[in-house]
C-alpha positions as a Markdown table, in Angstrom:
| # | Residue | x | y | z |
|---|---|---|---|---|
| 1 | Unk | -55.7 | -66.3 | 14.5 |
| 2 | Unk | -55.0 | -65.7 | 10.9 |
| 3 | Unk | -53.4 | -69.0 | 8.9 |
| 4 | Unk | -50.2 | -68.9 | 8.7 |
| 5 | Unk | -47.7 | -71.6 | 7.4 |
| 6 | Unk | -46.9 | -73.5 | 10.2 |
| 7 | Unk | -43.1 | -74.3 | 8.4 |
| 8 | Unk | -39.8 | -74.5 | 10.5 |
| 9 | Unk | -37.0 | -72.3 | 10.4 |
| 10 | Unk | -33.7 | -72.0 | 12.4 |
| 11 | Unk | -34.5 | -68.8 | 13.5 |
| 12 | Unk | -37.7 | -69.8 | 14.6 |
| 13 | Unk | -36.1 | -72.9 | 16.8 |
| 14 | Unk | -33.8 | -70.9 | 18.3 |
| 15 | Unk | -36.5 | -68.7 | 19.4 |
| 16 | Unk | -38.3 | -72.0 | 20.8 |
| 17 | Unk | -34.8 | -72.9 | 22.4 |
| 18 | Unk | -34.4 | -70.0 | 23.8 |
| 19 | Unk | -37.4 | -69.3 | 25.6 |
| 20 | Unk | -37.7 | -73.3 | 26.6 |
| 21 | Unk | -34.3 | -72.8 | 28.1 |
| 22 | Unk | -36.4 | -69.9 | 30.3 |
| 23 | Unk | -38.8 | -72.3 | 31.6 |
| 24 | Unk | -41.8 | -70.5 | 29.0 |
| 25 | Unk | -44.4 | -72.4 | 29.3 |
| 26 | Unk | -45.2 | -74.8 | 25.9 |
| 27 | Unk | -48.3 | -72.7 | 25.4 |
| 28 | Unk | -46.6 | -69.2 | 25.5 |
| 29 | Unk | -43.7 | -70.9 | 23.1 |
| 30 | Unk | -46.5 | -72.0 | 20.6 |
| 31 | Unk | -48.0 | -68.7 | 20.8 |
| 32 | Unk | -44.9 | -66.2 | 20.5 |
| 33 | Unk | -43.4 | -68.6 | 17.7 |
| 34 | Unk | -46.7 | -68.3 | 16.0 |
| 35 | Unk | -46.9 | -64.1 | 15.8 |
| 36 | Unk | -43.1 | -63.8 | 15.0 |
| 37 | Unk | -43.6 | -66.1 | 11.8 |
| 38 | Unk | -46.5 | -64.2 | 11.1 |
| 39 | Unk | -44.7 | -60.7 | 11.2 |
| 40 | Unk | -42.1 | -62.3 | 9.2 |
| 41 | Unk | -44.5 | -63.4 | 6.6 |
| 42 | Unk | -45.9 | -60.0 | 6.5 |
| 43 | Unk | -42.8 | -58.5 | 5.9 |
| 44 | Unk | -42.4 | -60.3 | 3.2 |
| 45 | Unk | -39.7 | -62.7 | 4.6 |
| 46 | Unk | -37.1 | -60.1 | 5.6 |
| 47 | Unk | -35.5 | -60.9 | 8.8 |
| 48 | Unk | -36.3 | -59.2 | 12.0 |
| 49 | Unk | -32.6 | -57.8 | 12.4 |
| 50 | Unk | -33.3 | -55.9 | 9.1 |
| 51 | Unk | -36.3 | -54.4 | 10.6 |
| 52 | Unk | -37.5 | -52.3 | 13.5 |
| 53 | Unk | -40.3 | -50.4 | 15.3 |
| 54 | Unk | -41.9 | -49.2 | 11.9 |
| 55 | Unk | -42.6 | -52.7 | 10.5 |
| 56 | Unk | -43.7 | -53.8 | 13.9 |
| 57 | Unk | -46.2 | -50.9 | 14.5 |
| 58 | Unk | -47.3 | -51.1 | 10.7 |
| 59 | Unk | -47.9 | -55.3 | 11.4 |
| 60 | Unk | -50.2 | -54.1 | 14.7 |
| 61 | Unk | -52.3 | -51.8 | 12.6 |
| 62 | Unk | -52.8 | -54.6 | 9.8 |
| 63 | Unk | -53.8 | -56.9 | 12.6 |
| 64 | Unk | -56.2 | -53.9 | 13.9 |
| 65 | Unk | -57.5 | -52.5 | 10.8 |
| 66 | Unk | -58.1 | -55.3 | 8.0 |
| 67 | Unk | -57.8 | -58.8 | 10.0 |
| 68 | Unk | -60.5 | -56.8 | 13.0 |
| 69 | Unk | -58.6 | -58.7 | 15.6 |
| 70 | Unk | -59.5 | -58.0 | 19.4 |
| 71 | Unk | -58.1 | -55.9 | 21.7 |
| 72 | Unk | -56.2 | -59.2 | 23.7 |
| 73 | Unk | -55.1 | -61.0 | 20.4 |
| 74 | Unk | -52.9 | -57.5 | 19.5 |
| 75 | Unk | -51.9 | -57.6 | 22.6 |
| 76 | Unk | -50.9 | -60.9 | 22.5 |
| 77 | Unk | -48.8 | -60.1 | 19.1 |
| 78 | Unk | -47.5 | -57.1 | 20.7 |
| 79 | Unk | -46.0 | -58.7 | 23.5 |
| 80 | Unk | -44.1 | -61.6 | 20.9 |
| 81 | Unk | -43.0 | -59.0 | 19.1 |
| 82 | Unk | -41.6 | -57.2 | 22.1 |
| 83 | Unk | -39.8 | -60.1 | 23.3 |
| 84 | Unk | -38.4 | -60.9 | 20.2 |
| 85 | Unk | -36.6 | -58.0 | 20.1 |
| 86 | Unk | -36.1 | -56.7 | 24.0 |
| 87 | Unk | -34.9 | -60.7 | 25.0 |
| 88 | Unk | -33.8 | -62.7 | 22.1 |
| 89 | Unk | -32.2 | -60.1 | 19.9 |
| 90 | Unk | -31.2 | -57.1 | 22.2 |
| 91 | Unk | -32.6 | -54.4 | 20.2 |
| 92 | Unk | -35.2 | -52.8 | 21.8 |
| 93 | Unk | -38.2 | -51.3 | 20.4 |
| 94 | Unk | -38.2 | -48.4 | 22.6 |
| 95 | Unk | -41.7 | -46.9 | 22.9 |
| 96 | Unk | -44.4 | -48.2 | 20.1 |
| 97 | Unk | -47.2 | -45.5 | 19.6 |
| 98 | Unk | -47.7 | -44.7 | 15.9 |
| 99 | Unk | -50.4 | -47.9 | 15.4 |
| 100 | Unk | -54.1 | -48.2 | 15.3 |
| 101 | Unk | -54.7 | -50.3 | 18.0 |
| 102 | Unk | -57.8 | -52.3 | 18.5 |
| 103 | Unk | -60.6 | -51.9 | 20.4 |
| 104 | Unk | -64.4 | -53.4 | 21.2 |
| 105 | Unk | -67.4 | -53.1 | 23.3 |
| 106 | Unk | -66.6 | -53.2 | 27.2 |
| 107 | Unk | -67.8 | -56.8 | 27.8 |
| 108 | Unk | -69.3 | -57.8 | 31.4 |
| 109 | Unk | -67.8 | -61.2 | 32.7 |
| 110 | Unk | -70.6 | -63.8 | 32.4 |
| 111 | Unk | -71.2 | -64.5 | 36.4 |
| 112 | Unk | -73.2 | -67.7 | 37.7 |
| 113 | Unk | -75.5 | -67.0 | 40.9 |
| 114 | Unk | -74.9 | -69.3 | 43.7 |
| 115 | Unk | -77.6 | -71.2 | 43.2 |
| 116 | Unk | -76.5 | -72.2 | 39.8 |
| 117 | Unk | -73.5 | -73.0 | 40.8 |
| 118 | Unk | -74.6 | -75.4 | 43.0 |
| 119 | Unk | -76.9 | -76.6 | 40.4 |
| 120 | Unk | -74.0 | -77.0 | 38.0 |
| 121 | Unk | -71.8 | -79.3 | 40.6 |
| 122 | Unk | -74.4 | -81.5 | 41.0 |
| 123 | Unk | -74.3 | -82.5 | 37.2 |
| 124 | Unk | -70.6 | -83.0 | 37.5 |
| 125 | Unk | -68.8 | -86.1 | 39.3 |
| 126 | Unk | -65.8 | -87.5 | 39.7 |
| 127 | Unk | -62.6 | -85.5 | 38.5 |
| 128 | Unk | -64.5 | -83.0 | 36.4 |
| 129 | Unk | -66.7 | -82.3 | 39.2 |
| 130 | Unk | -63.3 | -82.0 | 41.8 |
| 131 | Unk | -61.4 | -79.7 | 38.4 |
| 132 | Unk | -65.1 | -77.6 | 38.5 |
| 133 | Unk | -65.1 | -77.0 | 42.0 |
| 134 | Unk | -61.5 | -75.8 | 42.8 |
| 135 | Unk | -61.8 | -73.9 | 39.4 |
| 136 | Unk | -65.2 | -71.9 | 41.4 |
| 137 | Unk | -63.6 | -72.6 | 45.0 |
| 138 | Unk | -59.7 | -71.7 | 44.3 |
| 139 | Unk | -60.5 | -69.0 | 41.3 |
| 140 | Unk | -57.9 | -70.9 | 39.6 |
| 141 | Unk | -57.8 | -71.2 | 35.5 |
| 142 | Unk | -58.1 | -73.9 | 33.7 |
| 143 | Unk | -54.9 | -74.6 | 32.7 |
| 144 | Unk | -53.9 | -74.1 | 36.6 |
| 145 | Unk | -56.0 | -76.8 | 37.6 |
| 146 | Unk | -54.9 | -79.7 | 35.2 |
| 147 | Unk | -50.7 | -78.3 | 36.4 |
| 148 | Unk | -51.4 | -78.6 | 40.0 |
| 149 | Unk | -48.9 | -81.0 | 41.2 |
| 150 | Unk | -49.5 | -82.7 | 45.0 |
| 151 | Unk | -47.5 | -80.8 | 46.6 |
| 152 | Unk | -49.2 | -77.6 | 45.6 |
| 153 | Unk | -51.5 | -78.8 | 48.1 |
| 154 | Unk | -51.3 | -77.3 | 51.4 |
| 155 | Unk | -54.1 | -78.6 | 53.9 |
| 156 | Unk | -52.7 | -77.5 | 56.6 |
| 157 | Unk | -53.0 | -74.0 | 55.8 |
| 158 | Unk | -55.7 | -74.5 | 53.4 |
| 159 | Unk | -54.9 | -73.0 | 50.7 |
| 160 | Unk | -52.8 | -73.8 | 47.1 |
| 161 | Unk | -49.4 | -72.6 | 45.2 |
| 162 | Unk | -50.0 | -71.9 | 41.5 |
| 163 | Unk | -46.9 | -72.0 | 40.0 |
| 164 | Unk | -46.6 | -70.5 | 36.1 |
| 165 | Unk | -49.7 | -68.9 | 36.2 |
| 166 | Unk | -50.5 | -66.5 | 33.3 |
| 167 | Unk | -47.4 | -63.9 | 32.6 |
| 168 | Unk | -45.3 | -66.7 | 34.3 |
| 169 | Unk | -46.4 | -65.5 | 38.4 |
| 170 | Unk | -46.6 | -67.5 | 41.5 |
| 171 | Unk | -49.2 | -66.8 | 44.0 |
| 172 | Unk | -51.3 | -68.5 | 46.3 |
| 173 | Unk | -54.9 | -68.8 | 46.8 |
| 174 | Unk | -57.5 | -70.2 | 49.2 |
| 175 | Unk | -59.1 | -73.9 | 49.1 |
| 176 | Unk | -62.1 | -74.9 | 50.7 |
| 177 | Unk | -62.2 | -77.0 | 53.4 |
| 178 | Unk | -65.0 | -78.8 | 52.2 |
| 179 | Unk | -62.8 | -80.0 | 49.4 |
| 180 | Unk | -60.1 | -81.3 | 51.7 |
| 181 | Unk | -61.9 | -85.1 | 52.0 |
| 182 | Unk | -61.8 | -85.5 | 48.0 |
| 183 | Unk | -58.4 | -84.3 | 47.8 |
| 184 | Unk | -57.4 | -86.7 | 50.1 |
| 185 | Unk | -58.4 | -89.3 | 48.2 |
| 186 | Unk | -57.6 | -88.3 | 44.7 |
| 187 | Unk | -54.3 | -88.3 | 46.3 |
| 188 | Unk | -54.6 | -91.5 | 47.4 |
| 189 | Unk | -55.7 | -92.6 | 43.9 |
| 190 | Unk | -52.4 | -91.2 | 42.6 |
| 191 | Unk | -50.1 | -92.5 | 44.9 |
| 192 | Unk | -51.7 | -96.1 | 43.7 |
| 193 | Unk | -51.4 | -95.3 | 39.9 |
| 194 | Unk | -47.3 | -93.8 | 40.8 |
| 195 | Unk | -47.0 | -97.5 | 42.3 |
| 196 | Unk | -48.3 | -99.2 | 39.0 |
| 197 | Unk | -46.7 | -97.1 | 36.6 |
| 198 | Unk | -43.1 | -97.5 | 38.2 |
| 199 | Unk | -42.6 | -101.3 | 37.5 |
| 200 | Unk | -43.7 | -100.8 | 34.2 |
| 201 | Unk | -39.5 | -101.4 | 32.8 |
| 202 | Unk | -39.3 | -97.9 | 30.7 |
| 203 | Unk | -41.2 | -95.4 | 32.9 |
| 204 | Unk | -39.3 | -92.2 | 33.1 |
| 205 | Unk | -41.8 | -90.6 | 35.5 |
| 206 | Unk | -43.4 | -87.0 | 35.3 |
| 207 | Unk | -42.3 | -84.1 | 33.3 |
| 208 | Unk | -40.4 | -81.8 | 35.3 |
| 209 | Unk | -38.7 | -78.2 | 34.1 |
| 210 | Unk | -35.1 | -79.1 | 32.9 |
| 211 | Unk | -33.2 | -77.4 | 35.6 |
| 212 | Unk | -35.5 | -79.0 | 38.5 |
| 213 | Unk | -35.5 | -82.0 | 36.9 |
| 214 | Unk | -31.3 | -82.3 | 36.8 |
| 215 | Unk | -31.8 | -81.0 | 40.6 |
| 216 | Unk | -33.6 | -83.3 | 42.0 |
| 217 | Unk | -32.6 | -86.7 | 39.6 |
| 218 | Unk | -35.2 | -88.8 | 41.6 |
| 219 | Unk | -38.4 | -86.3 | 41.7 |
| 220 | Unk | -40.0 | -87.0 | 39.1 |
| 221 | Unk | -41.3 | -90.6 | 40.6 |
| 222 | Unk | -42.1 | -89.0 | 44.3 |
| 223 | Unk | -45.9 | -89.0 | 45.2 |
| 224 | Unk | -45.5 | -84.7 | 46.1 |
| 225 | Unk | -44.3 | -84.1 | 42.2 |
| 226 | Unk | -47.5 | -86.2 | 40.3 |
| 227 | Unk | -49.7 | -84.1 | 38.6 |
| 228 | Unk | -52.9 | -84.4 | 40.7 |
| 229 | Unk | -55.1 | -85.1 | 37.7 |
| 230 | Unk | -53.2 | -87.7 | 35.9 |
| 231 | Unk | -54.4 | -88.5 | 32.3 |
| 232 | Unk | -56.1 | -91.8 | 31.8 |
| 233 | Unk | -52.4 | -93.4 | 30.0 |
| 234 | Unk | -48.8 | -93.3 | 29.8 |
| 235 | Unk | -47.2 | -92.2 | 26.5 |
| 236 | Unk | -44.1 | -91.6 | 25.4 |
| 237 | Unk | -43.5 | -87.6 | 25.6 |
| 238 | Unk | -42.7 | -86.3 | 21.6 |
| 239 | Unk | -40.1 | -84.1 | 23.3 |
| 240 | Unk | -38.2 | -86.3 | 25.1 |
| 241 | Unk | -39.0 | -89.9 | 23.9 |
| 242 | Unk | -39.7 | -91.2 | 27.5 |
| 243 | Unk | -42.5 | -92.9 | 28.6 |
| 244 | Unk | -44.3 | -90.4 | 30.9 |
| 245 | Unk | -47.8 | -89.8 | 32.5 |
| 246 | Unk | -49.4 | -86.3 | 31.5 |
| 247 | Unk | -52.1 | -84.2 | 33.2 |
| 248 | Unk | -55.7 | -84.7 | 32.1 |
| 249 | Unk | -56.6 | -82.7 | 28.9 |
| 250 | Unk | -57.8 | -79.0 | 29.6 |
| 251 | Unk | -60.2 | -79.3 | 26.4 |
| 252 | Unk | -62.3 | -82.3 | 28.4 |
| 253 | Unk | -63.4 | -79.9 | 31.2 |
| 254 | Unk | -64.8 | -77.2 | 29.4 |
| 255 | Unk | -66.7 | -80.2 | 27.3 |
| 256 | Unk | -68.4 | -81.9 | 30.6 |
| 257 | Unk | -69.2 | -78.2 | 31.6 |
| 258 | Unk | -71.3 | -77.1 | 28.7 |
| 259 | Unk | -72.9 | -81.0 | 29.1 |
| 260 | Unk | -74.0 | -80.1 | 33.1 |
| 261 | Unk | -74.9 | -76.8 | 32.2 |
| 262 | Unk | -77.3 | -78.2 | 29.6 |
| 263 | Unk | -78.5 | -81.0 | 32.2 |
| 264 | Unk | -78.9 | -78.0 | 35.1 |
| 265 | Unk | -80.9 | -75.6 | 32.1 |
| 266 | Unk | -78.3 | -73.1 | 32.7 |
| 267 | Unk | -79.0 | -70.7 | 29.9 |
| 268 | Unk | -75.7 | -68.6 | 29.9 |
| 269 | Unk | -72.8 | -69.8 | 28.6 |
| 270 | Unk | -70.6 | -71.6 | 30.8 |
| 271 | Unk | -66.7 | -72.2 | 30.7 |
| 272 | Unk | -63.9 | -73.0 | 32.7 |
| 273 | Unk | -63.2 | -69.6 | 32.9 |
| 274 | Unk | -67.3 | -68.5 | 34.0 |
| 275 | Unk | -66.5 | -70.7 | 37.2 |
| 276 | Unk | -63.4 | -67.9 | 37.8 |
| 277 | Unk | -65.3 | -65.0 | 37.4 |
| 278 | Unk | -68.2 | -66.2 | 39.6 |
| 279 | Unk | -65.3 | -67.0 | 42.4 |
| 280 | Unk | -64.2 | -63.4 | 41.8 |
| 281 | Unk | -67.6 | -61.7 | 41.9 |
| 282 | Unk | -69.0 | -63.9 | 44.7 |
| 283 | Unk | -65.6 | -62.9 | 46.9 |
| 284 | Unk | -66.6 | -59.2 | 46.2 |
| 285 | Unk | -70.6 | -59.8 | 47.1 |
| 286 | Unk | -69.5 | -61.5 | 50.5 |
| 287 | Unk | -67.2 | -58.0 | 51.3 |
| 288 | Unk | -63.9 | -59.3 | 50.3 |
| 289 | Unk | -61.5 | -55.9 | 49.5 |
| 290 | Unk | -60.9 | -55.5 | 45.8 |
| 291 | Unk | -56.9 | -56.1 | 46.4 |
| 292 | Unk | -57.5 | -59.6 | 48.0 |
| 293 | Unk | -59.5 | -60.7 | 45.4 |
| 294 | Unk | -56.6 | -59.6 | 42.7 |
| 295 | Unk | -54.1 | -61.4 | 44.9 |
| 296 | Unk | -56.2 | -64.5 | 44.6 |
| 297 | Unk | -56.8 | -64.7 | 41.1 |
| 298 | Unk | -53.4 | -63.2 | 40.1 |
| 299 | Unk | -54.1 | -60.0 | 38.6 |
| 300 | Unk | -50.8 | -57.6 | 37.9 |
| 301 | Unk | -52.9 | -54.6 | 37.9 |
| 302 | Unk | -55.9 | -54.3 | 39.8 |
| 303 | Unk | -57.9 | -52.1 | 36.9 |
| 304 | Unk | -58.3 | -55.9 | 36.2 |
| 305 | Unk | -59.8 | -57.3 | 39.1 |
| 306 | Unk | -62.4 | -53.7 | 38.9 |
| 307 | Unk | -64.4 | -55.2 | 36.0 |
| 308 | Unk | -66.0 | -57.6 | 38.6 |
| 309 | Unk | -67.1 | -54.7 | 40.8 |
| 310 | Unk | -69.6 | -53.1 | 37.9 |
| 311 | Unk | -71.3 | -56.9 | 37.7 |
| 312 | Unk | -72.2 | -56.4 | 41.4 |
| 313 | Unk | -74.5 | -53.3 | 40.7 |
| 314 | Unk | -77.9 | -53.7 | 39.7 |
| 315 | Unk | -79.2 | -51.8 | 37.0 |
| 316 | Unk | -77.5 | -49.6 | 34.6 |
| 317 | Unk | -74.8 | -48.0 | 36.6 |
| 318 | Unk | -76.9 | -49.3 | 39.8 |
| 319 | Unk | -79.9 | -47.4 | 39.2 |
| 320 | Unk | -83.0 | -48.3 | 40.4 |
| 321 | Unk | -85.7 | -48.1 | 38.4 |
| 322 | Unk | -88.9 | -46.1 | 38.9 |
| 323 | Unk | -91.3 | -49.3 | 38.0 |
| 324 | Unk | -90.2 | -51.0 | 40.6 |
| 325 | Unk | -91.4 | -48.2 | 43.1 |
| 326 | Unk | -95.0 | -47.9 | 41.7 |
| 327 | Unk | -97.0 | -50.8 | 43.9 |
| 328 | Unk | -95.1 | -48.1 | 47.0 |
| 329 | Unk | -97.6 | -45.2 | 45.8 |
């Protein structure tokens, strides 16, 4: 992202209010608030009333043609922009053509064989090895795995609910049995630390979305409502003032990845997010249908889920090579 003065405005809080009062998630709020300051600064500080689908599709060619932003981050300004004035001020872009829009490379997900993910797991332990192994065994993202709450768990059935998942979806999506046993007992390990933090005098318990948490008054210090990666320590919630216990920070995971990559010599790079695709690709290599594998991961359109499908072939476009054919002759 470009800098941007990161100064308050009315407007701008009433745009956070608004979309808060939604049940946006704090990331998206960030995010959207950012792009529509930015537009306005562009624009030379005239307000968006005064303004309309010329200055926006002017503001995505800037981003396109001098800032050289990618394809996603114009997306991700388009989309702010298109809230802003579908949602918040009910005049509606109508359709937006008439701007360079950006464009790269078509990049191949980076996929881990099997073997190396095994080989990664076993340089993990504890909660970043349990995060690691639902983010490879549940295709889940990462910010997916630090949310889950306990009762997103369903061993019965075997399988989780991912609430507010990217462009603000439910869906649910399979967990291995083998993980059932740990589970069990980071479970465990919560309901102990819920028991300790709720004779400490001020503790509000978890953070819960507004209209839940005025629902069900008592929630937020039941076992089922925890996050099921706690952070390490209460503190007091900037929002609210209360006394709360957060999930674990996403940042840490994608930190003790890179580490057990090192440790396993994994030379490609490794993220949170290399643990979904290799979930994704490994789904398709066992004979998985390309529309279950875009219900699991959450895709809205499966053109998606099809990038996976050219990492199965082998080859350029699956062609075999004549070398390998000459010890035949």
């Amino acid at each position: 992202m470009a800098t941007v003065s990161r100064k308050s405005s009315p407007f701008l809080d009433s745009i956070s209010d608004f979309m808060a009062v939604r049940r946006y998630s704090k990331r998206t709020i960030k995010s959207y608030v950012y792009w529509i300051r930015y537009f306005i600064v562009f624009s030379e500080m005239r307000h968006p009333t005064e303004m309309g689908a010329i200055e926006v599709e002017k503001f995505l060619t800037h981003l396109a043609v001098e800032k050289t932003v990618s394809v996603a981050t114009q997306k991700i300004a388009l989309n702010a922009l298109a809230f802003l004035y579908n949602r918040v001020l009910e005049q509606p872009l109508g359709n937006l053509g008439e701007f360079n829009r950006a464009s790269r490379q078509a990049k191949l997900p980076v996929v881990l064989t099997r073997l190396e993910v095994a080989r990664l797991l076993q340089h993990l332990s504890g909660t970043s090895q349990l995060v690691a192994s639902l983010l490879y065994g549940s295709g889940l993202r990462r910010s997916e795995a630090v949310r889950l709450r306990i009762k997103d768990i369903d061993f019965d059935h075997h399988q989780l609910q991912v609430w507010n998942g990217k462009g603000f979806h439910y869906r649910l999506t399979t967990l291995a049995p083998e993980l059932v046993p740990a589970l069990q007992i980071q479970v465990e390990l919560v309901r102990m630390q819920l028991r300790e933090d709720s004779r400490h005098q001020y503790y509000a318990g978890v953070w819960m979305p507004d209209a839940l948490a005025r629902k069900y008054r008592e929630a937020s210090k039941t076992v089922g409502w925890q996050y099921l990666f706690p952070a390490v320590r209460i503190a007091v919630d900037p929002e609210s003032g209360l006394l709360r216990r957060h999930h674990i920070d996403e940042s840490n995971i994608n930190r003790s990845l890179r580490r057990a990559a090192l440790q396993a010599k994994i030379e490609k790079q490794v993220t949170c997010h290399t643990l979904r695709h290799s979930f994704a690709t490994h789904l398709l290599e066992s004979g998985a249908d390309i529309r279950t594998v875009q219900e699991q991961l959450g895709h809205q359109d499966v053109k998606t889920t099809e990038i996976y499908t050219h990492v199965l072939k082998r080859g350029a476009r699956g062609v075999r090579s004549p070398l390998s054919d000459l010890n035949k002759t």
